[in-house]
C-alpha positions as CSV (number, residue, x, y, z in Angstrom):
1,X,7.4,7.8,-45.4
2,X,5.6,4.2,-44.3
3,X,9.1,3.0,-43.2
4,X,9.6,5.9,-40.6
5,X,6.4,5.3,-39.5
6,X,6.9,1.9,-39.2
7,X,10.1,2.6,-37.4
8,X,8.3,5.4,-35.2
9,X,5.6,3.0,-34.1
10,X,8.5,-0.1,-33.2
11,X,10.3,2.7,-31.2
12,X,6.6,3.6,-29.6
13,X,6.2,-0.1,-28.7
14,X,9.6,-0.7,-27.1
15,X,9.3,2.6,-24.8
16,X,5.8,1.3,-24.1
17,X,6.8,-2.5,-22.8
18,X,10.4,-1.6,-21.5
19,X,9.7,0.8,-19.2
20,X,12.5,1.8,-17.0
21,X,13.4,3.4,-13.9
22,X,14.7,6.4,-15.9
23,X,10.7,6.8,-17.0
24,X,9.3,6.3,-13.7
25,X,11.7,9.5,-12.4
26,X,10.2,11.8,-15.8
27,X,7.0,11.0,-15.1
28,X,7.1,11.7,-11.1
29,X,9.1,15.0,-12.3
30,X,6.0,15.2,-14.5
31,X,3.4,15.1,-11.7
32,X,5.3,17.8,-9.6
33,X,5.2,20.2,-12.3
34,X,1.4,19.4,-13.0
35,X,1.0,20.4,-8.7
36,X,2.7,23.2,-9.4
37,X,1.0,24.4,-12.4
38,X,-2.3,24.3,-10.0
39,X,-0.3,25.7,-7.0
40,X,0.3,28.6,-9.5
41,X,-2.9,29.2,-10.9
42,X,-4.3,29.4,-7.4
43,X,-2.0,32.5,-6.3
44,X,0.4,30.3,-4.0
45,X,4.2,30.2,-5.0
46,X,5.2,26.5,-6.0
47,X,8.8,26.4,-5.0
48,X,8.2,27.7,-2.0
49,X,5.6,24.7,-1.5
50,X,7.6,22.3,-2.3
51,X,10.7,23.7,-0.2
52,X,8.6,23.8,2.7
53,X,7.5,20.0,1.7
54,X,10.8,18.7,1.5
55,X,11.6,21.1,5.2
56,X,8.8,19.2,6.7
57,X,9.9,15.2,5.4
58,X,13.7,15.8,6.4
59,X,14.4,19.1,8.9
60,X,13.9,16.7,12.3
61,X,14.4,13.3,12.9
62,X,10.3,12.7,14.5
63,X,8.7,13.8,10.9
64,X,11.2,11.4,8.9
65,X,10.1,9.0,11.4
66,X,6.5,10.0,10.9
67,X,7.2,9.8,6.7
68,X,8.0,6.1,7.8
69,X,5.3,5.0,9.5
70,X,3.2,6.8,7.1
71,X,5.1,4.7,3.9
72,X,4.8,1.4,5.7
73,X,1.5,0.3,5.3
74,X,1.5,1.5,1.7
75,X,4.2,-0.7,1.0
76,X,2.5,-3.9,2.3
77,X,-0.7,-2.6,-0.1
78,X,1.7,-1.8,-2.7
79,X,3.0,-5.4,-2.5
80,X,-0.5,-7.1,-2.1
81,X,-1.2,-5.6,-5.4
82,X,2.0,-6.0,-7.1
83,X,1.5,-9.6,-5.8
84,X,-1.8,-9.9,-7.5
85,X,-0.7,-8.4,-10.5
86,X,2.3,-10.3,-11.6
87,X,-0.5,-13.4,-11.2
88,X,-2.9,-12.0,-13.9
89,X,-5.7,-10.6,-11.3
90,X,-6.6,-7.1,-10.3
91,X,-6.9,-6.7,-6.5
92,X,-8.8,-4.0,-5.9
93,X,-9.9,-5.4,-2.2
94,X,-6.7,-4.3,-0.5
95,X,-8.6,-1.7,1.2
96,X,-11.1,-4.2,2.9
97,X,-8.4,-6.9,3.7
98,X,-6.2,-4.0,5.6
99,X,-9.3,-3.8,7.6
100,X,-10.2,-7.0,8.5
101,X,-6.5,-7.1,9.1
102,X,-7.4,-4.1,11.4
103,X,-10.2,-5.8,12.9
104,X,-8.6,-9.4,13.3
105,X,-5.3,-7.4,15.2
106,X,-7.6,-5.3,17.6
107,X,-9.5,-8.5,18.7
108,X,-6.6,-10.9,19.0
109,X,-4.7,-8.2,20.7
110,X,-7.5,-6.9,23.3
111,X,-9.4,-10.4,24.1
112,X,-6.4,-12.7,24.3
113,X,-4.0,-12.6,27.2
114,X,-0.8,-14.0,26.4
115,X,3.2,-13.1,26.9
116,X,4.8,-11.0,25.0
117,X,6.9,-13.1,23.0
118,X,3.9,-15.0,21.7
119,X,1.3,-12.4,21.9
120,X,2.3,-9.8,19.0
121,X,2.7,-13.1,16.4
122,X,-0.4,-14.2,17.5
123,X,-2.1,-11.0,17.0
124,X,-0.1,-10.3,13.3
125,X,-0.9,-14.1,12.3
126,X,-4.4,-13.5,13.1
127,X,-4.9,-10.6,11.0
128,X,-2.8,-12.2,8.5
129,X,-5.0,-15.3,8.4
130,X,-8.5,-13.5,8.5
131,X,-7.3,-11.2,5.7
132,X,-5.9,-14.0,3.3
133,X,-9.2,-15.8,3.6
134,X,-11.3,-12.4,3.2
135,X,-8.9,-12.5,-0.3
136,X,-9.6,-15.7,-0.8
137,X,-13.4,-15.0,-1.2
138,X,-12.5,-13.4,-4.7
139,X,-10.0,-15.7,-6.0
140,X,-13.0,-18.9,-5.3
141,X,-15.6,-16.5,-7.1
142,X,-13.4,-16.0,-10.0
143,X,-12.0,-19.4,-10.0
144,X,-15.6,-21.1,-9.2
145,X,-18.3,-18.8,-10.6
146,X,-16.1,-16.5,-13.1
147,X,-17.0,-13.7,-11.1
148,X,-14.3,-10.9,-11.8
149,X,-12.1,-10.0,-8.8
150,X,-12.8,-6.5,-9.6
151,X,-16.5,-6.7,-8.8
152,X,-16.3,-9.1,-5.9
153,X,-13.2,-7.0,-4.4
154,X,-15.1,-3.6,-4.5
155,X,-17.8,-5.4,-3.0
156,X,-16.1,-6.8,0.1
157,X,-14.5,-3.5,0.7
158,X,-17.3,-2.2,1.7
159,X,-18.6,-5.1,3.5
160,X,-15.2,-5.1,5.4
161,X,-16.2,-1.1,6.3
162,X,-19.7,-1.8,7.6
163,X,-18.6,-5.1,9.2
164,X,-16.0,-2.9,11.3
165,X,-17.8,-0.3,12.1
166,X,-21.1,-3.0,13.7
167,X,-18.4,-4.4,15.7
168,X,-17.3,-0.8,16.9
169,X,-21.0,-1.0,18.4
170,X,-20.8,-4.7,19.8
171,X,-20.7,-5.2,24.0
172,X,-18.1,-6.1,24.9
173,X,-15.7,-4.4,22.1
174,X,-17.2,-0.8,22.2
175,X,-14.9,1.3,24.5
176,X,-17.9,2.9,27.0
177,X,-18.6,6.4,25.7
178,X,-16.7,6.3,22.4
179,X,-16.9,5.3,18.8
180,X,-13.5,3.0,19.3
181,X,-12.9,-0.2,20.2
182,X,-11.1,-1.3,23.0
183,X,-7.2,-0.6,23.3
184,X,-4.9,-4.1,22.5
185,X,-3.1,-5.3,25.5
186,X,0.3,-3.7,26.5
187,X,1.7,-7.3,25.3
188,X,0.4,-6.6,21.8
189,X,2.1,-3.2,21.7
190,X,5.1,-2.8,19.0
191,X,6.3,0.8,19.7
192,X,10.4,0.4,20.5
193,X,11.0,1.5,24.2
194,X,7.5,2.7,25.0
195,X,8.0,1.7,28.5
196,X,11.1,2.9,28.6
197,X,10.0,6.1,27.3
198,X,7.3,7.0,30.3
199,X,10.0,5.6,32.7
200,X,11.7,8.0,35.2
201,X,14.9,7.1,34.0
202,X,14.1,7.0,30.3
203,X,12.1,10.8,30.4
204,X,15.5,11.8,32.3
205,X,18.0,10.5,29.1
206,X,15.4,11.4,26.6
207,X,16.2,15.6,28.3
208,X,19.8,15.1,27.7
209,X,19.9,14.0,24.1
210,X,17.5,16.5,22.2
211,X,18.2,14.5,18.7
212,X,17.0,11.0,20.3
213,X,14.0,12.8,22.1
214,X,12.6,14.2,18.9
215,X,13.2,11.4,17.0
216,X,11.7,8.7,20.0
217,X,8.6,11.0,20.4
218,X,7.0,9.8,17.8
219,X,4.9,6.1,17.6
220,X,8.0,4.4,16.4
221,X,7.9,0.6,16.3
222,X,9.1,-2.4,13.6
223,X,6.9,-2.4,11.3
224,X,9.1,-0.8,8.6
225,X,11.5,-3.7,8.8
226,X,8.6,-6.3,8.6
227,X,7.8,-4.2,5.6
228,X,11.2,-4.7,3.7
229,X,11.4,-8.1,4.8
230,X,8.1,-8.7,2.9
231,X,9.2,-7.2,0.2
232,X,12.2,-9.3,-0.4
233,X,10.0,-12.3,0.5
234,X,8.1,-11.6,-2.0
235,X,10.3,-11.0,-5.0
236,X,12.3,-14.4,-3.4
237,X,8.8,-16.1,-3.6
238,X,7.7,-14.7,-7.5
239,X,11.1,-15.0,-8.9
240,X,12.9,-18.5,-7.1
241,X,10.3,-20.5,-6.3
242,X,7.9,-23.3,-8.2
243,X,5.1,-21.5,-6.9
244,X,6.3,-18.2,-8.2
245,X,6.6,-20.0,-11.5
246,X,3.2,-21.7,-11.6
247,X,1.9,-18.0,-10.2
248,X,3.3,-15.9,-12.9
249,X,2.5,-18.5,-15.7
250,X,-1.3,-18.2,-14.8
251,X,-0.7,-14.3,-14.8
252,X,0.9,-14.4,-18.2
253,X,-1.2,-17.0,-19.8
254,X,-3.6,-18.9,-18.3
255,X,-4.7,-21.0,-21.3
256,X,-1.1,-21.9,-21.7
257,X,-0.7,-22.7,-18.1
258,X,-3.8,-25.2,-18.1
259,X,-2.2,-26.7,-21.0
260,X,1.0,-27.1,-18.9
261,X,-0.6,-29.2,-16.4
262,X,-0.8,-26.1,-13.5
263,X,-4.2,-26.0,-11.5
264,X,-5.0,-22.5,-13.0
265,X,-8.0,-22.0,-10.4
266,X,-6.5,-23.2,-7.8
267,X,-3.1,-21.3,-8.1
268,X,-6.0,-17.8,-8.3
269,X,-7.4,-18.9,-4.9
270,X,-3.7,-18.9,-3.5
271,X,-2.5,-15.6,-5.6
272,X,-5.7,-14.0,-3.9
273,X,-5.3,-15.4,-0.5
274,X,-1.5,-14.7,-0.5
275,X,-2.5,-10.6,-1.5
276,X,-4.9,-10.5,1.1
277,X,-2.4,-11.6,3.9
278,X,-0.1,-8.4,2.8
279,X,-3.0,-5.8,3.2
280,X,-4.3,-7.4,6.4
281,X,-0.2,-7.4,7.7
282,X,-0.4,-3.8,6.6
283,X,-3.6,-3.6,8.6
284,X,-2.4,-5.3,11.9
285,X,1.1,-3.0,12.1
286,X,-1.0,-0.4,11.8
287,X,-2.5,-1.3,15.0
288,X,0.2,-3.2,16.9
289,X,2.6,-0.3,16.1
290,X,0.6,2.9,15.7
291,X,-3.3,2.9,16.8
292,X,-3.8,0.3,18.9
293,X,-7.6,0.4,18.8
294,X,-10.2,0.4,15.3
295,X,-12.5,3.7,15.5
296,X,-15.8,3.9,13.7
297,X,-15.0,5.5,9.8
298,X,-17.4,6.8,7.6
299,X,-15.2,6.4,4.9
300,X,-12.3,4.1,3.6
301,X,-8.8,5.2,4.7
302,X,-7.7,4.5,1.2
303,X,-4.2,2.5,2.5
304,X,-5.3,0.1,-0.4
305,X,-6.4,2.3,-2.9
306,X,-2.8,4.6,-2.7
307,X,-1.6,0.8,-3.2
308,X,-2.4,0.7,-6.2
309,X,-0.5,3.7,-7.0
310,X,2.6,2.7,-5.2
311,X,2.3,-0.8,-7.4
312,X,1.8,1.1,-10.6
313,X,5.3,3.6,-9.9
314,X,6.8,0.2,-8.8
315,X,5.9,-1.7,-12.1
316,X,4.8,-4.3,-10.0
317,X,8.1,-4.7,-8.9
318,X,8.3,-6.0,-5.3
319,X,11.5,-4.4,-4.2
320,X,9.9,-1.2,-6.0
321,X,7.2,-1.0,-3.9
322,X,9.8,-0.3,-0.8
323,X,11.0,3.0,-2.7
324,X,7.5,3.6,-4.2
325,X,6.1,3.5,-1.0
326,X,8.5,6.3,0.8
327,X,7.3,8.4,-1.7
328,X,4.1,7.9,-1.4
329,X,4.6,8.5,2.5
330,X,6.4,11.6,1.7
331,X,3.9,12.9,-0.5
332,X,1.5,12.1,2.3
333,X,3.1,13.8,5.6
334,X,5.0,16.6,4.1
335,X,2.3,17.5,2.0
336,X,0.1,18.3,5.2
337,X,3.0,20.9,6.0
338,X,2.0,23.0,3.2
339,X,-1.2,23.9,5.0
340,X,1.1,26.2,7.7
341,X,2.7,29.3,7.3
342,X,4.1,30.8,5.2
343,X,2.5,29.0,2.7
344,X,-1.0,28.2,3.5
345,X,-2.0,26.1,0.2
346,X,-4.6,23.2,0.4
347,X,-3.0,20.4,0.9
348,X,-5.8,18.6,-1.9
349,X,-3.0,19.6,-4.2
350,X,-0.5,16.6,-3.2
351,X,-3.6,14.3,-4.4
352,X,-3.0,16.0,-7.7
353,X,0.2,15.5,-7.6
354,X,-0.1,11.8,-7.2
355,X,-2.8,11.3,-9.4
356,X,-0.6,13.2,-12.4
357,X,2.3,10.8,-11.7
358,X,0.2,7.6,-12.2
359,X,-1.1,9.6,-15.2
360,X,1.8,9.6,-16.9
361,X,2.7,6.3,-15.0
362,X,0.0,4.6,-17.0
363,X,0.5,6.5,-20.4
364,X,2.5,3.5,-22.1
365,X,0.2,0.9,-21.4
366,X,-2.2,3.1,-23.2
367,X,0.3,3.5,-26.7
368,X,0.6,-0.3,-26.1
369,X,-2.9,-0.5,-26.4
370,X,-3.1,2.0,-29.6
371,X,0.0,0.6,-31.1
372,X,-1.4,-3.3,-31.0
373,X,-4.7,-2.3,-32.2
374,X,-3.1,-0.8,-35.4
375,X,-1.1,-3.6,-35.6
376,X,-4.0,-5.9,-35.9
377,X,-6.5,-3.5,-38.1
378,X,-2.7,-3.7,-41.1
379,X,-2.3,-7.3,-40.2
380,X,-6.2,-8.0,-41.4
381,X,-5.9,-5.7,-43.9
């Protein structure tokens, strides 16, 4: 009987490290089948929800277009925490680097007159700089003062918010008779063809091809491809380079990495400031490509807390963060559809959804947990 226990609990422990993609899929099923359950219980008909979902992701070309824009700043989070992760810290700050990101974009992009040719790298590498070094903060507390990044993160989040929304208010910045900043200058803009679009001749083509007029309609611009890039910069970075070494030895050991002759504190400053730069990326696309402007918010977005999410179904994975993400933004824009007729359910429920799937996401870490603790307690014994 203590041998098939003993062989139970090795079989526990394997699921529980090795997780595969196989167990990401059951456990997204899973959270699907959790909405439903609630969808259900509430009187509304789940396959008819979900139909109407999936209808309102892929039935025209604009709202797979808006899925995309909607999955590509979770992606960047996604990565920014993965990032962190695979280095042995917890960003929770992604939220407040994607604004100053925000913030950083708006300013370069509305105050500074340049071509445009060197006016939207300007305006990214701005955001991209401000946001690394708002990471940075928490990587020199930790590394300095051995503050935890999870404090200090949560903390500048909501200094990030407030600081945005006093600029809002700032002469100068403050769009006269609004709660939004200024609009970036048309040089800053990254929306494909938008001149072209409000051109005669453009308007004219745009009648003629129904398919392209749909699909151009909506605030398309390159962000997505900046996205994947990143991603596959990323894995190149943590997975072929010396400093992806030195990155990942401090995340899997940093006593052993000291001991190898690697700057431990110093490589937490870089892994902090290096997550930071992919939420404030995430942050300025957002408004090269989509908003243009910053408005005054009364609450967090949450672009880096669903990051965390989209890092956890990814398994930290860099590349997995690219699928993780569409999801994510699938989740996120079809769900609004099931609002409409016919269906008319609360569309709370896809936050259910997603919150079952990092449930189940998160359930072998938790045997790990159990299994090693046992472990220990027989090992003493």
């Amino acid at each position: 009987m203590k041998l098939k226990l003993k062989e139970l609990r090795k079989t526990l422990y394997i699921f529980a490290t090795e997780k595969t993609i196989g167990f990401t899929l059951i456990s997204i099923f899973l959270g699907l089948v959790v909405g439903a359950i609630f969808l259900a219980a509430a009187g509304f008909n789940p396959f008819q929800a979900y139909w109407v979902m999936l209808l309102g992701v892929f039935s025209k070309p604009s709202y797979i277009s808006y899925t995309i824009i909607r999955a590509t700043p979770l992606i960047l989070t996604g990565l920014s925490i993965a990032f962190a992760f695979k280095t042995g810290l917890f960003n929770i700050g992604a939220e407040g680097q994607f604004i100053i990101g925000s913030v950083a974009a708006t300013a370069a992009g509305y105050f500074l007159h340049l071509p445009l040719l060197i006016h939207i790298p300007v305006v990214i590498i701005s955001a991209v700089l401000a946001a690394g070094i708002w990471g940075g903060i928490a990587g020199y507390f930790k590394a300095k003062f051995g503050v935890h990044e999870v404090i200090s993160t949560i903390m500048l989040n909501w200094i990030a918010l407030y600081f945005q929304n006093f600029l809002i208010y700032t002469k100068g910045f403050q769009k006269p008779g609004g709660e939004t900043s200024y609009s970036i200058q048309p040089t800053a803009n990254m929306m494909i063809l938008k001149t072209w679009k409000q051109s005669e001749a453009g308007r004219e083509w745009l009648l003629q091809h129904p398919f392209w007029k749909d699909l151009l309609r909506t605030p398309m611009n390159w962000g997505f491809v900046i996205a994947i890039l990143m991603a596959i910069l990323v894995w190149f970075i943590l997975n072929k380079t010396a400093l992806g070494y030195r990155l990942r030895a401090v995340g899997f050991n940093k006593f052993a990495a000291e001991y190898g002759g690697i700057n431990v504190n110093k490589n937490m400053i870089i892994s902090m400031f290096i997550a930071g730069a992919l939420a404030g990326l995430a942050g300025a696309l957002q408004v090269v490509g989509v908003s243009h402007k910053v408005t005054l918010i009364a609450a967090m977005e949450g672009y880096g807390f669903d990051g965390i999410a989209v890092a956890l179904i990814a398994n930290s994975n860099a590349l997995g963060c690219i699928l993780a993400g569409l999801l994510f933004g699938a989740l996120k824009y079809g769900g609004t559809k099931i609002q409409m007729f016919p269906v008319k359910a609360p569309s709370e429920v896809i936050n259910i959804v997603i919150g079952s799937i990092v449930f189940f996401i998160s359930i072998p870490k938790l045997i790990k947990v159990i299994l090693t603790r046992k472990n220990k307690k027989e090992g003493t014994k």
